[in-house]
N, C-alpha and C positions, 0 to 999 in steps of 0.2 A: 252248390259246388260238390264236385264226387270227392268221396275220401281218400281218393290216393290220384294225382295227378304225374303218372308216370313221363318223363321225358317232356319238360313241357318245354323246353327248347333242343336242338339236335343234337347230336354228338360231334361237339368240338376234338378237331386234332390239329395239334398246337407242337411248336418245336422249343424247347429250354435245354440251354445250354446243346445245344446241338443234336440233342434226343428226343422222337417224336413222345409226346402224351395224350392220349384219349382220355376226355373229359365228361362225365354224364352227369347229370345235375338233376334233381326232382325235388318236389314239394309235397308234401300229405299236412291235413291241417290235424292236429295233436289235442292232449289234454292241455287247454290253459293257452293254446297260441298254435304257430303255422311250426312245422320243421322244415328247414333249406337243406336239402343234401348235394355235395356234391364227392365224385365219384372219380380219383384222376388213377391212371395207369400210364407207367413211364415202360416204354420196349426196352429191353436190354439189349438189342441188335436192331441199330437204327436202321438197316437196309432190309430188314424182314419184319416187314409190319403185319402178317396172317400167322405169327407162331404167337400168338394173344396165352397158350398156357391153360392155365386155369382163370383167364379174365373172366369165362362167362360163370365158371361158379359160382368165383369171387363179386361178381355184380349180383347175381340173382342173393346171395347169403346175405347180402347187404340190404336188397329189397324186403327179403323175406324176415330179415330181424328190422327192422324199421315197422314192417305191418303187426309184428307179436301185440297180443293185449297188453297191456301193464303188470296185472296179475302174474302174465308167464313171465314176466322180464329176467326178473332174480332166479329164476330155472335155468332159462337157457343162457344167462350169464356165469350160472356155475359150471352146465356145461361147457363150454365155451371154456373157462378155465383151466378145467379139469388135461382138457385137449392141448392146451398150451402148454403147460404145466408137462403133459406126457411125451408133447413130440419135441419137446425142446433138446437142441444137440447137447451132448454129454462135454462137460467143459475138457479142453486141452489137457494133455496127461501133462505134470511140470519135472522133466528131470531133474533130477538128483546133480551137484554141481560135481563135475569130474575133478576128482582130488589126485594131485601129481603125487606116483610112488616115489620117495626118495630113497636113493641106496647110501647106504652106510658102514661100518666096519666097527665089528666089534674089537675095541682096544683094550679092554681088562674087565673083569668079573669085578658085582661087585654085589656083597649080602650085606641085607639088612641089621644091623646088630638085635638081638631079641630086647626085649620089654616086658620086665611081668608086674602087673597089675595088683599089689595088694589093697584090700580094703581096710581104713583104721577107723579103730570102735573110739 
């Protein structure tokens, strides 16, 4: 059997919830057993099925981390990380809650009487 069995059925396009999804699905046989993959992209513009995006990046990234040794796993998981971690949006500013000015009128003065402090021995 070869070690990587790309596309071993065709690419399924399937409609859920009223939005088409391309399906690719492959198999490579792994350490200790087979790996089943499967690969779905939902269109965000169900009447424009050729603007795929970055589909084809996104499917090869996927192929190409699937083939990595073992060895490089924990490498390019950090990368992988690293990238996450850096393009992620910057969270929502949260304003400050608008405080109502209330007007007033000054009706009499009025001072503090003093206080002094002695210390007893």
């Amino acid at each position: 059997m070869r070690p990587w069995n790309l596309l071993p059925s065709p690419p399924r396009l399937e409609t859920i919830g009223g939005r088409p999804v391309l399906a690719f699905g492959w198999q490579r046989e792994a350490s200790g057993g087979e790996s089943h993959h499967l690969f779905a992209y939902r269109f965000s513009n169900p009447f424009d099925l050729t603007s795929t995006g970055t589909l084809e990046a996104r499917l090869l990234g996927h192929l190409i981390l699937d083939r990595i040794p073992d060895e490089a796993l924990s490498e390019v998981l950090e990368l992988l990380g690293n990238a996450w971690v850096f393009y992620q949006p910057s969270p929502p500013q949260i304003e400050a809650p608008q405080r109502r000015s209330l007007k007033g009128k000054v009706t009499r003065r009025y001072e503090r009487p003093a206080y002094s402090l002695v210390e007893e021995e």
